[in-house]
C-alpha positions as CSV (number, residue, x, y, z in Angstrom):
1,X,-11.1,-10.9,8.6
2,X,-7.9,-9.3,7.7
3,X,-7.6,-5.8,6.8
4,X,-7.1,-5.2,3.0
5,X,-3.6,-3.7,2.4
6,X,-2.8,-0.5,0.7
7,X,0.9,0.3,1.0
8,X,-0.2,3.5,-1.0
9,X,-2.1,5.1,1.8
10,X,-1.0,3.8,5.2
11,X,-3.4,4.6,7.7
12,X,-2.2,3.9,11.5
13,X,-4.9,1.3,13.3
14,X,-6.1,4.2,15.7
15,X,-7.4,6.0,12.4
16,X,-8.8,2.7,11.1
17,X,-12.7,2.1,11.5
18,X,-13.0,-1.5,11.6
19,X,-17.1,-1.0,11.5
20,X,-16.9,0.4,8.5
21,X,-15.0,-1.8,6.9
22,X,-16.8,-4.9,7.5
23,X,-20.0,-2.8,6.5
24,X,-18.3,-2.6,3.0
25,X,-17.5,-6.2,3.0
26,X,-20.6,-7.0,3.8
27,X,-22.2,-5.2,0.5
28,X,-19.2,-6.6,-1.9
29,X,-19.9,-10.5,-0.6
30,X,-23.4,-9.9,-2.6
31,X,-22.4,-10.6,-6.2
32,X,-23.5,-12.3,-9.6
33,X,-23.0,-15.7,-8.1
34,X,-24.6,-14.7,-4.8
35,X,-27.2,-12.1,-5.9
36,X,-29.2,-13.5,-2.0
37,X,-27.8,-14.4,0.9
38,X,-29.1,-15.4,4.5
39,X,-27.6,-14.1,7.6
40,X,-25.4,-17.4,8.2
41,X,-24.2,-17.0,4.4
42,X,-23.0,-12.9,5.2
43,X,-21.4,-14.4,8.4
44,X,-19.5,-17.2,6.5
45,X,-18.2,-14.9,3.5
46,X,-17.7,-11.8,5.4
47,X,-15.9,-13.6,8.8
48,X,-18.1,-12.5,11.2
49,X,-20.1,-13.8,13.9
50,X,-23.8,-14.5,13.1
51,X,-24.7,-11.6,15.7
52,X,-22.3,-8.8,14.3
53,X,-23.7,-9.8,10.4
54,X,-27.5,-9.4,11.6
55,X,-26.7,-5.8,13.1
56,X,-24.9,-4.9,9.6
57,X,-26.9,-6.6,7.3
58,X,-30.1,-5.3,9.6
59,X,-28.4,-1.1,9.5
60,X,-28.1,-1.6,5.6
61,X,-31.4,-2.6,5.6
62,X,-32.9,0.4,7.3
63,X,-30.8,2.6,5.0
64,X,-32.2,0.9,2.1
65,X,-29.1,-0.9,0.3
66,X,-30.1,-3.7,1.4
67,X,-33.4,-5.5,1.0
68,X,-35.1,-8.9,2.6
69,X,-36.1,-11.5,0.5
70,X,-37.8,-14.1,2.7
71,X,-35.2,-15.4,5.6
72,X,-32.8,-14.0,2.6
73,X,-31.4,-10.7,1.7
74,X,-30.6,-9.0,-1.6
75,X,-28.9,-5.5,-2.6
76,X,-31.3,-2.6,-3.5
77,X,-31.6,-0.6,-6.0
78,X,-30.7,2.2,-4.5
79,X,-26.9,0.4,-3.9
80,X,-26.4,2.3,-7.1
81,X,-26.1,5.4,-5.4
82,X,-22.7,4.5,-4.2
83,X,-21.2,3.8,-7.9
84,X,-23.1,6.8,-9.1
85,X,-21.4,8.8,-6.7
86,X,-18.3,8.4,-7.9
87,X,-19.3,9.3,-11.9
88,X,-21.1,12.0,-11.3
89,X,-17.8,13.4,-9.2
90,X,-15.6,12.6,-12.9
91,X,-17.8,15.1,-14.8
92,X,-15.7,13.9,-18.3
93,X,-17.4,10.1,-18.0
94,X,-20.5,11.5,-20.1
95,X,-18.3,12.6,-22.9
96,X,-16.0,9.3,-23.0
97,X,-19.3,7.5,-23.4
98,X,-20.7,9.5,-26.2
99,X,-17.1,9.1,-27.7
100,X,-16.7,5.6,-27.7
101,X,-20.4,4.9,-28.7
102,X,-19.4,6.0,-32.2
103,X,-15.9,4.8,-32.5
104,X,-17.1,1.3,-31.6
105,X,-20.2,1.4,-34.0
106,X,-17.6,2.8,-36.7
107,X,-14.9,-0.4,-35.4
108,X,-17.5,-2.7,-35.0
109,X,-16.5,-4.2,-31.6
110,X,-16.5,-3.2,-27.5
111,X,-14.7,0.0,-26.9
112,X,-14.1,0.4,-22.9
113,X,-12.7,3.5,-21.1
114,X,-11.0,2.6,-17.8
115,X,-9.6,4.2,-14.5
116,X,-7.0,2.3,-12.3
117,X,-8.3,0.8,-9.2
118,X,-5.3,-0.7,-7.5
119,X,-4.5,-4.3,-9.2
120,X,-8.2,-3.9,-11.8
121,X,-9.5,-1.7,-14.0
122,X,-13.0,0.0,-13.2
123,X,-15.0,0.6,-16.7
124,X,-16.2,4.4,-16.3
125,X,-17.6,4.1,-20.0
126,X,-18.8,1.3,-22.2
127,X,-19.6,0.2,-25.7
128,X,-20.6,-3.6,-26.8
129,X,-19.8,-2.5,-30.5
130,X,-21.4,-4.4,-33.3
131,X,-19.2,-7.7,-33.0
132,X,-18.8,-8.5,-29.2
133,X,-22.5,-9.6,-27.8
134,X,-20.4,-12.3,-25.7
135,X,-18.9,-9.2,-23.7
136,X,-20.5,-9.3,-20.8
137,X,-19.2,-5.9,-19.5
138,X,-20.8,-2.8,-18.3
139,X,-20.1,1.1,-16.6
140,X,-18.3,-0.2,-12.8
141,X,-16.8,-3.6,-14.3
142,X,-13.8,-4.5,-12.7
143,X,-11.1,-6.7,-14.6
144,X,-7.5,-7.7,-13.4
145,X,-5.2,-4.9,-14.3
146,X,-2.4,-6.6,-15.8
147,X,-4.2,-9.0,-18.2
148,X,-5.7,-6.0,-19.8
149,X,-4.8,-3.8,-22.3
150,X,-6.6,-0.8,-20.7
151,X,-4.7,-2.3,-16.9
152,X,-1.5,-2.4,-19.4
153,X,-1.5,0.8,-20.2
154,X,-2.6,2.7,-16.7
155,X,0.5,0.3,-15.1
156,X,3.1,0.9,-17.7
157,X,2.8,4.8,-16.4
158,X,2.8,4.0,-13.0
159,X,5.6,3.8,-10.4
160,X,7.6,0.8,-11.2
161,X,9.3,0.1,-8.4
162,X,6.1,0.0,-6.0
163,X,4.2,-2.2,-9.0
164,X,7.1,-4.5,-8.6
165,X,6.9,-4.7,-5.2
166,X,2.8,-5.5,-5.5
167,X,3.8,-7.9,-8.2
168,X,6.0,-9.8,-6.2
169,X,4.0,-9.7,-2.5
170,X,0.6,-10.4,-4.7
171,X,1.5,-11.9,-8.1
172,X,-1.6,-12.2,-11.0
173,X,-3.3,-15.4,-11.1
174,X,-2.8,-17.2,-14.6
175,X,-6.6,-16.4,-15.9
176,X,-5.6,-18.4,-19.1
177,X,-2.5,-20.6,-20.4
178,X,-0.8,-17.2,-21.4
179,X,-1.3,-14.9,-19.0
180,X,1.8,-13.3,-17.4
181,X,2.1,-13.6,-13.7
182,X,6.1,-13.7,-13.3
183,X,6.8,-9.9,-12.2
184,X,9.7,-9.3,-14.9
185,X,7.9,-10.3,-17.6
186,X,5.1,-8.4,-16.5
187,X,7.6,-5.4,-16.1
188,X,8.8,-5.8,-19.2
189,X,5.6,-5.9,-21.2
190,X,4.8,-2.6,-19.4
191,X,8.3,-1.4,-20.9
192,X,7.5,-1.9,-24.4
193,X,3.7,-0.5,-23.7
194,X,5.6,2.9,-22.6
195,X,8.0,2.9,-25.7
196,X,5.5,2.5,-28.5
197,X,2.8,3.8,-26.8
198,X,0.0,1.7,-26.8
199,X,-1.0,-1.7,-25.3
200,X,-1.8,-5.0,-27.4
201,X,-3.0,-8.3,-25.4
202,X,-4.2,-11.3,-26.9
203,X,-5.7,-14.5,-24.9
204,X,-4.2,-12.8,-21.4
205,X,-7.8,-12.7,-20.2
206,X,-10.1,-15.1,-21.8
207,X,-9.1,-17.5,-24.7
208,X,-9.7,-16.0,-28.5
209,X,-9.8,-12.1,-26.9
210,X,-7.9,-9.7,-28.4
211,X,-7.6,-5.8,-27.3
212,X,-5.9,-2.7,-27.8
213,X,-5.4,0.0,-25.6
214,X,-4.1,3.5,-25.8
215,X,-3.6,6.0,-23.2
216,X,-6.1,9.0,-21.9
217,X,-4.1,12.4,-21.4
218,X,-5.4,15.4,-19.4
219,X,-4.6,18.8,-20.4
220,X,-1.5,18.7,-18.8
221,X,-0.1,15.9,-20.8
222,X,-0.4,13.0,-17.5
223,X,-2.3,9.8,-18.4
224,X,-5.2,9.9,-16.3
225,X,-7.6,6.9,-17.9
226,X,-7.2,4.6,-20.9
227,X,-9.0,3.5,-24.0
228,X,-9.6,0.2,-25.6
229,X,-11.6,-1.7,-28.3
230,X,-11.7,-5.7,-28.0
231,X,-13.3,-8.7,-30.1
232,X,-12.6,-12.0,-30.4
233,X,-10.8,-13.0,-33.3
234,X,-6.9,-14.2,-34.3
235,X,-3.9,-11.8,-33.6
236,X,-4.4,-9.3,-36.1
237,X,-1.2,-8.4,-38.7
238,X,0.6,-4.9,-38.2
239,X,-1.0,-3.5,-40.6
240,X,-4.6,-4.2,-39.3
241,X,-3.6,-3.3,-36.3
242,X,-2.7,0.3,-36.6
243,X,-5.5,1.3,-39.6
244,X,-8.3,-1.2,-37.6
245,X,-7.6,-0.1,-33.8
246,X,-5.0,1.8,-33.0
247,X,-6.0,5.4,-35.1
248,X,-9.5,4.7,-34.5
249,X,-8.7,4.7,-30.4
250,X,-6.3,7.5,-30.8
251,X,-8.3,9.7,-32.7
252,X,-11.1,8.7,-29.8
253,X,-8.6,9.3,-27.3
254,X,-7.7,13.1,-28.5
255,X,-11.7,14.0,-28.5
256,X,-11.4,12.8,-25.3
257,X,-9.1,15.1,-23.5
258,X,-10.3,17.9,-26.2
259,X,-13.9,17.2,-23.9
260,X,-12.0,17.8,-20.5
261,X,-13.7,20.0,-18.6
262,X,-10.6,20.7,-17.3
């Protein structure tokens, strides 16, 4: 099993804790299309030996993430705690939500509020809206970042040099017959998100979805989190644009950072 990367953060292989590590892989190979797993499944996915996935999978057990389900195994409940965690440290999440609950019932479609998580979006806040039951998104969904309007707009405020660099050692996988992967045109999509100041992106991620994003300032001015409303329908004209989404999502954004507890 090879280390994840993070050029970011370095950390020298003394520091590393390798235990750990394959604890956490062990939790993320349980997912919608493996909710259960048997010890030889954990080994397979996570690259282990049959041995070192029974003491994990056994330790996760005792600590209740993990829960047995005949010669199977299934996450708890109490996994939760780990996602939680991480809201209840942004104490602005619970005013995002409240937010975008009305500006998508006024919009009539999903609005999402998203933090950058390396190459995806995490979804700290969600709406389905009136119009988008086929969404099938919720608080923690994680989405490729540049197929995204919300990814769009966190990467467009990023540094450029290091995206391009990640772009070019890891490029996107093309999720439909339009999505970018070359790195330039990537790049330069981010460009025009930073001049006009919002982010538009239509069949990038699934065929027929359309979104717009804007950015999510603190009180300091720095985009910390964006904004978006989707639905699946045709390009809209410019003028649909702006009066449909993008005042809507900008007005949303300003009560946003107006919330900011700090």
């Amino acid at each position: 099993m090879d280390r994840e990367s993070n050029a970011r953060d370095p950390l020298p292989a003394s520091e590393f804790v390798q235990t750990l590590e394959k604890g956490l892989h062990v939790i993320r190979c349980f997912n919608e299309e493996n909710p259960t797993r048997s010890l030889a499944d954990v080994a397979r996915a996570v690259g282990l030996t049959r041995a070192a996935a029974r003491r994990l999978v056994l330790t996760l057990e005792v600590m209740g993430y993990v829960e047995r389900s005949g010669k199977s195994f299934r996450l708890s409940p109490r996994i939760l705690e780990l996602g939680y965690s991480y809201l209840a440290s942004q104490p602005w999440w619970r005013h995002a939500q409240k937010v975008i609950n009305e500006t998508g019932h006024q919009m009539g479609c999903a609005c999402a509020v998203g933090v950058l998580d390396r190459d995806c979006i995490a979804y700290v806040a969600y709406t389905p809206g009136g119009a988008t039951p086929h969404l099938l998104r919720s608080i923690g969904t994680r989405l490729p970042a540049t197929a995204t309007a919300l990814g769009r707009v966190l990467l467009a405020h990023a540094d450029q040099d290091v995206l391009r660099s990640e772009l070019e050692a890891h490029p996107p996988e093309p999720l439909t017959p339009f999505t970018l992967v070359v790195p330039n045109a990537i790049l330069a999509a981010l460009a025009q998100v930073r001049g006009q100041g919002f982010a538009m992106v239509y069949q990038q991620l699934e065929m027929g979805l359309f979104s717009v994003g804007v950015p999510v300032h603190d009180r300091a001015g720095h985009v910390f989190a964006a904004i978006s409303a989707s639905v699946l329908r045709r390009e809209p004209d410019p003028a649909t644009l702006h009066t449909h989404y993008l005042e809507p999502l900008q007005r949303a954004s300003k009560a946003i950072t107006a919330g900011l507890p700090f």
